[in-house]
PyMOL Python script that loads the backbone (N, CA, C, O; Angstrom):
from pymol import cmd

cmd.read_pdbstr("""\
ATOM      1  N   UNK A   1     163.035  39.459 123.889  1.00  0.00           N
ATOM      2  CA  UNK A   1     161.790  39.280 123.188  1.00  0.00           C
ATOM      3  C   UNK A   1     162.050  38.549 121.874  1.00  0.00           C
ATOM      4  O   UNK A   1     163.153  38.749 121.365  1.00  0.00           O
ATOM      5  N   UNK A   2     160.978  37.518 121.083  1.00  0.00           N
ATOM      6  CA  UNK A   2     161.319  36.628 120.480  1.00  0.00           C
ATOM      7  C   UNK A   2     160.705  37.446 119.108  1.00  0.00           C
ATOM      8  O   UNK A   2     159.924  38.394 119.201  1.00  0.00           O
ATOM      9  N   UNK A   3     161.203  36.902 117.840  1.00  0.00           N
ATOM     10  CA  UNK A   3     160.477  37.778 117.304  1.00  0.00           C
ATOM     11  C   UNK A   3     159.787  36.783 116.664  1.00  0.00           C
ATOM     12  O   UNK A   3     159.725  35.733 117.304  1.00  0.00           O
ATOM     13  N   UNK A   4     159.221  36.797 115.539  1.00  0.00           N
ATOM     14  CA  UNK A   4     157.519  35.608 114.917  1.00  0.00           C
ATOM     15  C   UNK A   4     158.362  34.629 114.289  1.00  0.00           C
ATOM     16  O   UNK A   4     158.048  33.439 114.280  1.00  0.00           O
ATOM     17  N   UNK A   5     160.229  35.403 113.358  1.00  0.00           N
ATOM     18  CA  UNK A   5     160.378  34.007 112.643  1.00  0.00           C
ATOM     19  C   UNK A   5     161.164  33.340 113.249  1.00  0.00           C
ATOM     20  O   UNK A   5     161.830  32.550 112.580  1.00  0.00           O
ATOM     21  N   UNK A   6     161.373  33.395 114.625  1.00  0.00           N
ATOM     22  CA  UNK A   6     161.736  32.092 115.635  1.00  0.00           C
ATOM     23  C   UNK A   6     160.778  31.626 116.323  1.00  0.00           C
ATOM     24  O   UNK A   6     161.170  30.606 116.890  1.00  0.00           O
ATOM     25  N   UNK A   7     159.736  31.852 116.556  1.00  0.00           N
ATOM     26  CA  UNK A   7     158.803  30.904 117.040  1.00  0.00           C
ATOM     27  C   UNK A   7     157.604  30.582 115.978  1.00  0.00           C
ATOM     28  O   UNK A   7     156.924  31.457 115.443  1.00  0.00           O
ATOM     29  N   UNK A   8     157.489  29.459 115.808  1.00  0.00           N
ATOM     30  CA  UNK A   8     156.345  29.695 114.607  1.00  0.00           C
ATOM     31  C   UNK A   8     154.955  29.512 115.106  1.00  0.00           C
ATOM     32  O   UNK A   8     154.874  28.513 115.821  1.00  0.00           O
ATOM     33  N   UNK A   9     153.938  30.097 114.971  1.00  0.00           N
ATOM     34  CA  UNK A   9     152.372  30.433 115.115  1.00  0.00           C
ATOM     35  C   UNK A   9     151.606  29.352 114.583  1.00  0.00           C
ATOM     36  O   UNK A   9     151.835  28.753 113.532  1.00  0.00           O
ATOM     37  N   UNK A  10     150.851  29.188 115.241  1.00  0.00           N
ATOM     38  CA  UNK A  10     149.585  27.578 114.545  1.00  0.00           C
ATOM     39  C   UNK A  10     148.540  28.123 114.647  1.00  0.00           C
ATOM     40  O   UNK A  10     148.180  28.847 115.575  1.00  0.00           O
ATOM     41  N   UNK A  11     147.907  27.802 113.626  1.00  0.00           N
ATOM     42  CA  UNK A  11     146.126  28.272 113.751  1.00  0.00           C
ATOM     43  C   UNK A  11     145.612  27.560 112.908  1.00  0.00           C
ATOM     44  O   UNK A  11     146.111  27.126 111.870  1.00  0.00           O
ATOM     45  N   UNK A  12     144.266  27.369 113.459  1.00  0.00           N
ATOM     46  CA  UNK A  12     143.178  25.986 112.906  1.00  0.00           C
ATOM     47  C   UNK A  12     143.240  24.972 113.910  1.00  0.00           C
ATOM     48  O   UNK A  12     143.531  25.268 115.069  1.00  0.00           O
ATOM     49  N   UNK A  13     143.003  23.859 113.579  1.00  0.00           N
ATOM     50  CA  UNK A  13     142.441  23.549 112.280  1.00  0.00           C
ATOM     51  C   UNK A  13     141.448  24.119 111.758  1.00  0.00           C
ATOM     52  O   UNK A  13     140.683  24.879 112.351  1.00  0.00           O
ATOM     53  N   UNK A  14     141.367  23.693 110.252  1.00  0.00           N
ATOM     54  CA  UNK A  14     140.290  24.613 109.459  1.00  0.00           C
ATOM     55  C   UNK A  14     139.520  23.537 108.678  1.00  0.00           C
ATOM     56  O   UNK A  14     140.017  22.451 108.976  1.00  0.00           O
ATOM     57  N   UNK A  15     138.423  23.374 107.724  1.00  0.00           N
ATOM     58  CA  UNK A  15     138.514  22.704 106.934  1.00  0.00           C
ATOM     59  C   UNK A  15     136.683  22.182 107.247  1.00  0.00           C
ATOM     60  O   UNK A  15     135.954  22.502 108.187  1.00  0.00           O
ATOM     61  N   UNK A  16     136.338  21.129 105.833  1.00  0.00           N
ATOM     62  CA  UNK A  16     135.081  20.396 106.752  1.00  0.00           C
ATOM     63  C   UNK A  16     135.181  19.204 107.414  1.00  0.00           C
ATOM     64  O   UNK A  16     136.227  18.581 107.599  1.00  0.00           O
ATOM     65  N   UNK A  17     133.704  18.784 107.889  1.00  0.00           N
ATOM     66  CA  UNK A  17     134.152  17.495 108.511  1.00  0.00           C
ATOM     67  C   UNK A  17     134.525  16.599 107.937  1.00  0.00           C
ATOM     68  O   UNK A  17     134.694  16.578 106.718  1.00  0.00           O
ATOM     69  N   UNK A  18     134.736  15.646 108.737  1.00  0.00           N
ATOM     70  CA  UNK A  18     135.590  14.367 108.449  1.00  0.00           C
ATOM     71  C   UNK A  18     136.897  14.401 107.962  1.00  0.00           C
ATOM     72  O   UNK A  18     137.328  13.355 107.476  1.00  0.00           O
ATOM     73  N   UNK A  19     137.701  15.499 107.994  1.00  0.00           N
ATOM     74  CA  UNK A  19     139.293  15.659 108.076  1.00  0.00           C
ATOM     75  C   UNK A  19     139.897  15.352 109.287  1.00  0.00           C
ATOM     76  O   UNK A  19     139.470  14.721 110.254  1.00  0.00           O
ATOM     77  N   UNK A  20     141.133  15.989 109.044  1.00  0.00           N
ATOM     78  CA  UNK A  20     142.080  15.976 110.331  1.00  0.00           C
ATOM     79  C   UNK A  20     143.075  17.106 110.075  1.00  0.00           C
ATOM     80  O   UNK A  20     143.460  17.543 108.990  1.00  0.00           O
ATOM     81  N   UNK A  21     143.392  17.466 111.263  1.00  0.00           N
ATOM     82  CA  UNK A  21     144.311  18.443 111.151  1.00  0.00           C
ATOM     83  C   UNK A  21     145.741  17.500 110.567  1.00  0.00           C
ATOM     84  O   UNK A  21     145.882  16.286 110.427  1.00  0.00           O
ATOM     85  N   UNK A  22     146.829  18.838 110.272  1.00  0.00           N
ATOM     86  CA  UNK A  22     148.077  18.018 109.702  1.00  0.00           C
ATOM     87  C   UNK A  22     148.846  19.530 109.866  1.00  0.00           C
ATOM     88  O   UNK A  22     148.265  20.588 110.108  1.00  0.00           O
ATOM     89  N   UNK A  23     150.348  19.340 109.665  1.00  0.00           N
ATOM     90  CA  UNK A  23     151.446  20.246 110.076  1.00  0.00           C
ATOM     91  C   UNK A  23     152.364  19.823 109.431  1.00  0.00           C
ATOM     92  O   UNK A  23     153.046  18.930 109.935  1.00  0.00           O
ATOM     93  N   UNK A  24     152.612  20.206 108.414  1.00  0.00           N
ATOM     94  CA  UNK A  24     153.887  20.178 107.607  1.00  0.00           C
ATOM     95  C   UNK A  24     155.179  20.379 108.517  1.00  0.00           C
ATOM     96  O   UNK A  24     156.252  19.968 108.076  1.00  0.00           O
ATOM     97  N   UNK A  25     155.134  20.899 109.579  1.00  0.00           N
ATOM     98  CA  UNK A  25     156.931  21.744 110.109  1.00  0.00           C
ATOM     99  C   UNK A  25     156.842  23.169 109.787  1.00  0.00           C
ATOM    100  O   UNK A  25     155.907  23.925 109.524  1.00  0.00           O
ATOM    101  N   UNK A  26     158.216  23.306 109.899  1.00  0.00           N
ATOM    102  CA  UNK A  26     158.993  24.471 109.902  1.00  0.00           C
ATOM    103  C   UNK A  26     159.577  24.561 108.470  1.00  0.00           C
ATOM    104  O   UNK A  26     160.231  23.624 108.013  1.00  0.00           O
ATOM    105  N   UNK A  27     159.375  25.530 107.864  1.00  0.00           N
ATOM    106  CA  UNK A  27     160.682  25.758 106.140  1.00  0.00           C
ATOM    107  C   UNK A  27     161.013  27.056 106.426  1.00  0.00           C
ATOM    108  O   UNK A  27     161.072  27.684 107.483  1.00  0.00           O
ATOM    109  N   UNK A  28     161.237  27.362 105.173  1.00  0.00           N
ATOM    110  CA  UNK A  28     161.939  28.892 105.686  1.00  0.00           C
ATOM    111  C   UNK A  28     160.940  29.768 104.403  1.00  0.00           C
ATOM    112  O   UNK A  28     160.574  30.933 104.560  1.00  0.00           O
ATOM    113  N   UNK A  29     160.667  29.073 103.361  1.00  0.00           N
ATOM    114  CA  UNK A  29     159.581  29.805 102.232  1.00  0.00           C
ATOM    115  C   UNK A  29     158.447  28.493 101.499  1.00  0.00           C
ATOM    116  O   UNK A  29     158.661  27.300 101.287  1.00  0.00           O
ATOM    117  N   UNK A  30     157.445  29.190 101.305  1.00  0.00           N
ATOM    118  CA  UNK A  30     156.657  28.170 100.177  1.00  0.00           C
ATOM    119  C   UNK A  30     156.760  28.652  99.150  1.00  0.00           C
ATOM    120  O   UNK A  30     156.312  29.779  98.938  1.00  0.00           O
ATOM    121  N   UNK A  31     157.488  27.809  98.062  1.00  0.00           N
ATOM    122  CA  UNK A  31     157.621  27.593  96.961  1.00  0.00           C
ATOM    123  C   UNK A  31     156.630  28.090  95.768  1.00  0.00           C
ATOM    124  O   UNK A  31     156.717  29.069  95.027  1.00  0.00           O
ATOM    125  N   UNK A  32     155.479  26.866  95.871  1.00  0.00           N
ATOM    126  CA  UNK A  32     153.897  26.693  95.647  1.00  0.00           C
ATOM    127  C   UNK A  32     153.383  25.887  95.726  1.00  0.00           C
ATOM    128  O   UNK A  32     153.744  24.745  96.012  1.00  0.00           O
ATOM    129  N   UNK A  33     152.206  26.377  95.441  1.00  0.00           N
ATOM    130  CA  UNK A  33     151.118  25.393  95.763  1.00  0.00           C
ATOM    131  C   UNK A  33     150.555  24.381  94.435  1.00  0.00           C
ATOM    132  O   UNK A  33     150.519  24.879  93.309  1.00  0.00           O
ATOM    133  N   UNK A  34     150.276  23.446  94.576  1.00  0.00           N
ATOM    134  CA  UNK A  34     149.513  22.580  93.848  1.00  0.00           C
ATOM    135  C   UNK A  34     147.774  22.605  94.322  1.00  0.00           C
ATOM    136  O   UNK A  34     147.327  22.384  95.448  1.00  0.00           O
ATOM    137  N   UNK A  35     147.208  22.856  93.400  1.00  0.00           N
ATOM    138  CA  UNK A  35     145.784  22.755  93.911  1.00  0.00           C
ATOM    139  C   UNK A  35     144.702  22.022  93.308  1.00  0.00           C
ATOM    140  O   UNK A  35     144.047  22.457  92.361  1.00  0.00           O
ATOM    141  N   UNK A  36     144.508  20.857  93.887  1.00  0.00           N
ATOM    142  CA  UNK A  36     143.226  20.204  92.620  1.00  0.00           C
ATOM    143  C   UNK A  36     141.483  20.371  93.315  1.00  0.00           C
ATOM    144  O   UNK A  36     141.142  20.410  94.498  1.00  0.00           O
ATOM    145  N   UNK A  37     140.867  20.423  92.408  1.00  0.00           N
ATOM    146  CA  UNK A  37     139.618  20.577  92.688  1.00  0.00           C
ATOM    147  C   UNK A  37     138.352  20.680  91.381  1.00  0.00           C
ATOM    148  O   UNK A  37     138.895  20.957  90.312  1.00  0.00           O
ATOM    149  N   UNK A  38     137.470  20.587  91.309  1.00  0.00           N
ATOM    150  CA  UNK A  38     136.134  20.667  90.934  1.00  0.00           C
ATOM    151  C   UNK A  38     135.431  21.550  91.090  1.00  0.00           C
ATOM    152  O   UNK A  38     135.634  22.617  90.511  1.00  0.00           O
ATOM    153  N   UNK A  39     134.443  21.370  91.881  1.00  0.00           N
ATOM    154  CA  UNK A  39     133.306  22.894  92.008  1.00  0.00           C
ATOM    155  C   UNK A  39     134.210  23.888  93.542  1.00  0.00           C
ATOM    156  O   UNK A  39     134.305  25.090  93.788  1.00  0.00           O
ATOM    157  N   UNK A  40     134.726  22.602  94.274  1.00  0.00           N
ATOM    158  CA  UNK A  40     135.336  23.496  95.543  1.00  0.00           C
ATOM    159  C   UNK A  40     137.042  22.526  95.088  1.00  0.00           C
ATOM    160  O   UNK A  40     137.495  21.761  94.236  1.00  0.00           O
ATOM    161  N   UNK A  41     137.463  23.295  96.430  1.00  0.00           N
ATOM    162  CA  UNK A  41     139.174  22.508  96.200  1.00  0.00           C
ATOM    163  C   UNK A  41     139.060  21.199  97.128  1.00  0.00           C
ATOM    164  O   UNK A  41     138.631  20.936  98.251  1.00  0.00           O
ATOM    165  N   UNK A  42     139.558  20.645  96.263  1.00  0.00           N
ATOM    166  CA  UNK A  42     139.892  18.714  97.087  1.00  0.00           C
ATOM    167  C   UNK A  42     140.620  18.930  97.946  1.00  0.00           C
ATOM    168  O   UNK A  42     140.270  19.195  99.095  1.00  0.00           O
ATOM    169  N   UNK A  43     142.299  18.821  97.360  1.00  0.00           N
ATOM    170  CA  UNK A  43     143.668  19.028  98.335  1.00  0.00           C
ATOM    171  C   UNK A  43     144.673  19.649  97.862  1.00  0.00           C
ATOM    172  O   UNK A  43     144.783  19.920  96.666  1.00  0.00           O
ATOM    173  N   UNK A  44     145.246  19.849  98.462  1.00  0.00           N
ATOM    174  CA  UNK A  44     146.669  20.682  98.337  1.00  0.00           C
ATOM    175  C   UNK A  44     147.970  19.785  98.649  1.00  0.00           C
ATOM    176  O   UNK A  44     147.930  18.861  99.461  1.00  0.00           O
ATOM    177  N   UNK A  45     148.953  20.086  98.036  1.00  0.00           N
ATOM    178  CA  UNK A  45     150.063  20.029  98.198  1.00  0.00           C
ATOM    179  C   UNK A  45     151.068  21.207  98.140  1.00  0.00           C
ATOM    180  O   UNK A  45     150.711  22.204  97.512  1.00  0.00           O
ATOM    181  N   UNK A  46     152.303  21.197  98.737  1.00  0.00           N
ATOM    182  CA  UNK A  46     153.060  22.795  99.137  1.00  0.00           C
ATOM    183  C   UNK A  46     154.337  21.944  98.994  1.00  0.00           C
ATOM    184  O   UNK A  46     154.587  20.898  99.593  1.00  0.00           O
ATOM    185  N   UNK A  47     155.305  22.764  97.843  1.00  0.00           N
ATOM    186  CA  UNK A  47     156.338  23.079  97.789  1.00  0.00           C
ATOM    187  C   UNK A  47     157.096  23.596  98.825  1.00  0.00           C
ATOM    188  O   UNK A  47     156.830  24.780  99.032  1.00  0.00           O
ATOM    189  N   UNK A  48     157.969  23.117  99.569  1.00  0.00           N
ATOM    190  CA  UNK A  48     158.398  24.478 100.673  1.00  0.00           C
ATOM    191  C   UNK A  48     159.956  24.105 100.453  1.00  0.00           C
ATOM    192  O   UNK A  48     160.413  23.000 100.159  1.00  0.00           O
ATOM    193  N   UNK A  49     160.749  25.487 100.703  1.00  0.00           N
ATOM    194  CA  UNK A  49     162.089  25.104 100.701  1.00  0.00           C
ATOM    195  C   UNK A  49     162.697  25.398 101.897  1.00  0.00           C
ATOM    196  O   UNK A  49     162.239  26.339 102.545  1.00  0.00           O
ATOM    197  N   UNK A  50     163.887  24.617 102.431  1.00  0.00           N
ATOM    198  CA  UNK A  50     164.923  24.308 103.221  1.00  0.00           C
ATOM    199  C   UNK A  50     165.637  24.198 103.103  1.00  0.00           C
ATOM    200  O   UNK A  50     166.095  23.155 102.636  1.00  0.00           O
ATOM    201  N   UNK A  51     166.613  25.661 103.589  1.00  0.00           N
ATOM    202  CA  UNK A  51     167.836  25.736 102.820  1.00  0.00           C
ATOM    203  C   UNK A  51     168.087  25.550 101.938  1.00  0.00           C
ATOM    204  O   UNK A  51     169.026  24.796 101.683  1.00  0.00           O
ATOM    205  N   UNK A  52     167.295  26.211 100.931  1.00  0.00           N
ATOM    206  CA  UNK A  52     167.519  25.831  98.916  1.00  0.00           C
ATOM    207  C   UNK A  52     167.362  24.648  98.797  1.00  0.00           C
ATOM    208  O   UNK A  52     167.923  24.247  97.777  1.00  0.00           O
ATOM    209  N   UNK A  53     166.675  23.577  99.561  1.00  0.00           N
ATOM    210  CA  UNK A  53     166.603  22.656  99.016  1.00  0.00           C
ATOM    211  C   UNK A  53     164.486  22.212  98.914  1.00  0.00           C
ATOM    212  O   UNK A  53     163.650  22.121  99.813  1.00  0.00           O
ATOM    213  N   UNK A  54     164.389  22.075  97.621  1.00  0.00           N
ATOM    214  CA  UNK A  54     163.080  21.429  97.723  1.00  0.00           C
ATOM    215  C   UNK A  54     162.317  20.587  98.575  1.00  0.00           C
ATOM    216  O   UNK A  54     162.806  19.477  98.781  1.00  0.00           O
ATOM    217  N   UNK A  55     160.976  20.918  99.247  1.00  0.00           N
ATOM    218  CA  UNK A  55     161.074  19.528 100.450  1.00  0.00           C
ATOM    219  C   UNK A  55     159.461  19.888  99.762  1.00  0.00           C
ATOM    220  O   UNK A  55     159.215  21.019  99.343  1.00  0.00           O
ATOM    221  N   UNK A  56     158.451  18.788  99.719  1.00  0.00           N
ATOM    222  CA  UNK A  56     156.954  18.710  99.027  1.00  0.00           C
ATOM    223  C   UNK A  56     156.320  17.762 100.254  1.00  0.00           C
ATOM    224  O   UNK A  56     156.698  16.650 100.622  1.00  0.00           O
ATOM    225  N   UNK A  57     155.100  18.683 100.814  1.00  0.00           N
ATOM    226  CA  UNK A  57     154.360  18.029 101.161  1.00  0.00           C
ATOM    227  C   UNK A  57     153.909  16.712 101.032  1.00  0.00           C
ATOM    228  O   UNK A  57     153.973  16.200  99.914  1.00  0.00           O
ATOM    229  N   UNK A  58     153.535  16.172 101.825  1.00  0.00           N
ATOM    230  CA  UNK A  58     151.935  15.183 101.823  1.00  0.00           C
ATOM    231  C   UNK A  58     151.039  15.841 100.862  1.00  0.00           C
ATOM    232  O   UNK A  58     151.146  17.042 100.615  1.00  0.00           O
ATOM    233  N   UNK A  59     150.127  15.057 100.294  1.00  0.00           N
ATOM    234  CA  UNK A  59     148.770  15.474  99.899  1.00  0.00           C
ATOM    235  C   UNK A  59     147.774  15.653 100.751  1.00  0.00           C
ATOM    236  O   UNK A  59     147.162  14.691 101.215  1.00  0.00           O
ATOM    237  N   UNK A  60     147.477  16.978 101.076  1.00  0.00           N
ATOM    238  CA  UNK A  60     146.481  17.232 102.255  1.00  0.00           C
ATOM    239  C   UNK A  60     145.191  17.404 101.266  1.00  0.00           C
ATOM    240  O   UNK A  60     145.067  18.146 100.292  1.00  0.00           O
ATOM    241  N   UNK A  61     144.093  16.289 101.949  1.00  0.00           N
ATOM    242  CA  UNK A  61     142.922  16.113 101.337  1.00  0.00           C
ATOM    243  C   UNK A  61     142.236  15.050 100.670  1.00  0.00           C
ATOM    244  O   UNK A  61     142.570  13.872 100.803  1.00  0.00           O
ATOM    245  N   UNK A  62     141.142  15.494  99.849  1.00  0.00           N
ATOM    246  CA  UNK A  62     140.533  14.319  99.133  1.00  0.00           C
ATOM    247  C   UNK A  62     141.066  13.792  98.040  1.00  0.00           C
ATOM    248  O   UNK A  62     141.959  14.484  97.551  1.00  0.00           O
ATOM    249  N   UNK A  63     140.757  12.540  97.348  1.00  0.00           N
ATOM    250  CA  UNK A  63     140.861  11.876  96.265  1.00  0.00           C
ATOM    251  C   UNK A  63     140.217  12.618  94.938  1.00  0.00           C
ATOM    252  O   UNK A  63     140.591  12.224  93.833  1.00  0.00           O
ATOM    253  N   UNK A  64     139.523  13.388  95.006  1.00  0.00           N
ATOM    254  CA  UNK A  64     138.617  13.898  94.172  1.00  0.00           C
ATOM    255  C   UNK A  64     139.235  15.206  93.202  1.00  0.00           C
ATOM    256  O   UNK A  64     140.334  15.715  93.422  1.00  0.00           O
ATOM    257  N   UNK A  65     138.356  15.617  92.150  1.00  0.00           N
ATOM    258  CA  UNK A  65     138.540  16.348  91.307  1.00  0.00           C
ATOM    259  C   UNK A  65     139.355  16.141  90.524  1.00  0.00           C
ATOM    260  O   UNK A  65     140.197  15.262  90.707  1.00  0.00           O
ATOM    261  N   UNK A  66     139.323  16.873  89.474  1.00  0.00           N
ATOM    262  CA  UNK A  66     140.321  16.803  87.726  1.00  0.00           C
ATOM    263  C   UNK A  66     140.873  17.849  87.482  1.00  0.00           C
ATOM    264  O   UNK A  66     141.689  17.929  86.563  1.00  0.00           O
ATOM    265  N   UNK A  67     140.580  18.778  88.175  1.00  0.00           N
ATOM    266  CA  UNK A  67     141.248  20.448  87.515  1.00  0.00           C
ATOM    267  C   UNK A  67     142.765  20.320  88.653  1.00  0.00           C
ATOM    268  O   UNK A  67     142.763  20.125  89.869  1.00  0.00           O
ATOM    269  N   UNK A  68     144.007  20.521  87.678  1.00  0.00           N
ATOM    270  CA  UNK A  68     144.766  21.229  89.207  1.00  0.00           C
ATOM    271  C   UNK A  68     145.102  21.916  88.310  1.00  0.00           C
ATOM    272  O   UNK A  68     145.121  21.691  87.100  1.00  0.00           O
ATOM    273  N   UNK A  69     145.602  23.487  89.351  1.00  0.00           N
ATOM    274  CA  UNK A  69     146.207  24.684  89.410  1.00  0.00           C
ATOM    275  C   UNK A  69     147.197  24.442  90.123  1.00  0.00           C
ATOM    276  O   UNK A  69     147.185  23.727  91.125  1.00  0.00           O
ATOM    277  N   UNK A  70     148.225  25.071  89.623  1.00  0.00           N
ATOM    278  CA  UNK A  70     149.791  25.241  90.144  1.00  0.00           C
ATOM    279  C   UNK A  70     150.156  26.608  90.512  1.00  0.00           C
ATOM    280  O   UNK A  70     150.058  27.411  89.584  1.00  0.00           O
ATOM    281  N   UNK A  71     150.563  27.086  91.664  1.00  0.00           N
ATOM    282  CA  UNK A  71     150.492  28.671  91.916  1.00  0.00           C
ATOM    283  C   UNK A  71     151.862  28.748  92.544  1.00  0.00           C
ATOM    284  O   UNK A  71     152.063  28.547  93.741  1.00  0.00           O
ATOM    285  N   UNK A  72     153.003  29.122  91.454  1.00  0.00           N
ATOM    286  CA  UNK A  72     154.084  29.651  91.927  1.00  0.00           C
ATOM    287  C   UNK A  72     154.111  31.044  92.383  1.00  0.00           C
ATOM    288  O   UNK A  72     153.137  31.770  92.183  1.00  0.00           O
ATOM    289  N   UNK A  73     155.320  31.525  93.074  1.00  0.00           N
ATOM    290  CA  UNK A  73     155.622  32.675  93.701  1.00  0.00           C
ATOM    291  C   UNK A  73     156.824  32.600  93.360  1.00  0.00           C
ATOM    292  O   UNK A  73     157.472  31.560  93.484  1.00  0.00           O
ATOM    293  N   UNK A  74     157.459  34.058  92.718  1.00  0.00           N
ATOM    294  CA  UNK A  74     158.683  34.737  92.039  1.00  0.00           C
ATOM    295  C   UNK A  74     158.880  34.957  93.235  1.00  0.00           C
ATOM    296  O   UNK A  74     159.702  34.139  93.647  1.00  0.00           O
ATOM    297  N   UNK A  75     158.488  35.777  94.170  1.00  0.00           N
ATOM    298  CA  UNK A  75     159.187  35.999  95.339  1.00  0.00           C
ATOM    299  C   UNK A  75     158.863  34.634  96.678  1.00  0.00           C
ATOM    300  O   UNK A  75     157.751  34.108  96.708  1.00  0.00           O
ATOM    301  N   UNK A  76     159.717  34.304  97.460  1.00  0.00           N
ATOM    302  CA  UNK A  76     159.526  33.675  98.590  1.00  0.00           C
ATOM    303  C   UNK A  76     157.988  33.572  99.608  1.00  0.00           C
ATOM    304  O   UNK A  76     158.153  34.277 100.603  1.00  0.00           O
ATOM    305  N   UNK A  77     157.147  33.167  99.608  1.00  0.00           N
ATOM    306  CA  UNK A  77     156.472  33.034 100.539  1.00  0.00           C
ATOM    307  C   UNK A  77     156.684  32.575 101.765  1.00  0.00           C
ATOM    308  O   UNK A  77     157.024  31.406 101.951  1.00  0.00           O
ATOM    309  N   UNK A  78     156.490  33.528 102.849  1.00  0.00           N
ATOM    310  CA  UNK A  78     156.929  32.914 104.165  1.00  0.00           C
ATOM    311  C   UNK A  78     155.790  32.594 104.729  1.00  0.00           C
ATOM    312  O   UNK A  78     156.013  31.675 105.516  1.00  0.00           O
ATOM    313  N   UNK A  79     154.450  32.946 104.726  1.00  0.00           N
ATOM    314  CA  UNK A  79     153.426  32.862 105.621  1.00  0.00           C
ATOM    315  C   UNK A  79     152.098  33.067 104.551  1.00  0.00           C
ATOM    316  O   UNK A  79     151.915  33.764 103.553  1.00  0.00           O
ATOM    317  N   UNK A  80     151.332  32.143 105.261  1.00  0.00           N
ATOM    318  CA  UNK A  80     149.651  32.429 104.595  1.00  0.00           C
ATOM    319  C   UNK A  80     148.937  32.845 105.875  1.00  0.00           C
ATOM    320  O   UNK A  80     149.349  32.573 107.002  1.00  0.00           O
ATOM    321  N   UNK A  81     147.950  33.455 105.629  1.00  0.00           N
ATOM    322  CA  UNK A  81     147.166  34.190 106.695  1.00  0.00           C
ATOM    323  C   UNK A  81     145.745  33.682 106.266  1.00  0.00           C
ATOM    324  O   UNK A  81     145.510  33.310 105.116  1.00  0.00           O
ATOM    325  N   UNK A  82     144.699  33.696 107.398  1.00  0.00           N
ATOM    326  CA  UNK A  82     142.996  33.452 106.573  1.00  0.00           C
ATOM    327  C   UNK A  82     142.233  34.502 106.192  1.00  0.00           C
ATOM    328  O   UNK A  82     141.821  35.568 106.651  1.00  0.00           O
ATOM    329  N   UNK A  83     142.169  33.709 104.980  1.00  0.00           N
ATOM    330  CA  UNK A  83     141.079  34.774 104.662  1.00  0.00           C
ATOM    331  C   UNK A  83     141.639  34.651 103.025  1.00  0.00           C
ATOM    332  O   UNK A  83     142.005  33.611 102.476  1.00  0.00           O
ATOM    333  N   UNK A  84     141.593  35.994 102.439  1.00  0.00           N
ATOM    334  CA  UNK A  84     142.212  36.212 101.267  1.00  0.00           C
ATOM    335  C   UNK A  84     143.616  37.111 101.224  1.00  0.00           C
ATOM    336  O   UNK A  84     144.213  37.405 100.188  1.00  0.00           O
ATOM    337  N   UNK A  85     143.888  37.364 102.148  1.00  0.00           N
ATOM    338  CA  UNK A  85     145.376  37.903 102.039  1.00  0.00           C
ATOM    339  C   UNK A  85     146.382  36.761 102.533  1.00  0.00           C
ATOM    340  O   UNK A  85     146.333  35.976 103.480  1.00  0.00           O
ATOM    341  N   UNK A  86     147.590  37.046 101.214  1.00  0.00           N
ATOM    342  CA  UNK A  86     148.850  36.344 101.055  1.00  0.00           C
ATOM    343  C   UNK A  86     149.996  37.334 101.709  1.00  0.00           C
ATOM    344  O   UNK A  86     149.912  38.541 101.479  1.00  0.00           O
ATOM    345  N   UNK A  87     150.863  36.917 102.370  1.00  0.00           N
ATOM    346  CA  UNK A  87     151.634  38.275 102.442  1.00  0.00           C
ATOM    347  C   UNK A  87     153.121  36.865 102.175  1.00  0.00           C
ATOM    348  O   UNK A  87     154.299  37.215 102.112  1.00  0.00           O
TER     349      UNK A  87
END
""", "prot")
cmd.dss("prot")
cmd.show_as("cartoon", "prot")
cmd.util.cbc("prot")
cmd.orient("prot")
């Protein structure tokens, strides 16, 4: 029996119209997140590391907004889930 962190899980796409889905890969933690936005969030970008080494997304999303938020994690992030829980 396999256990979850050898096979990795996909879900979505999510998002509104006129996107596209996208898939970063496989890392082993997310770093953080970069987040820009306005009244809602534009796009994201994700820190993720591999083997201690830094690897940064694509910019997933729009051109838009002026605010970014930067959301590190002291501890490793391995997984986001929907909704509002981070684990």
């Amino acid at each position: 029996m396999q256990s979850l962190e050898e096979k990795p899980v996909s879900l979505g796409p999510w998002g509104g119209s006129g996107g596209y889905s996208w898939d970063d890969g496989v890392y082993s933690t997310i770093r953080q997140l970069v987040i820009v936005h306005e009244e809602g969030i534009d796009s994201i970008q994700i820190e993720y590391d591999k083997g201690g080494n830094s690897v940064w997304s694509l910019k997933h999303g729009g051109s838009g907004g002026h605010k970014i938020d930067t959301v590190s994690f002291s501890l490793p992030l391995t997984y986001l889930v929907e909704g509002s829980n981070i684990k």
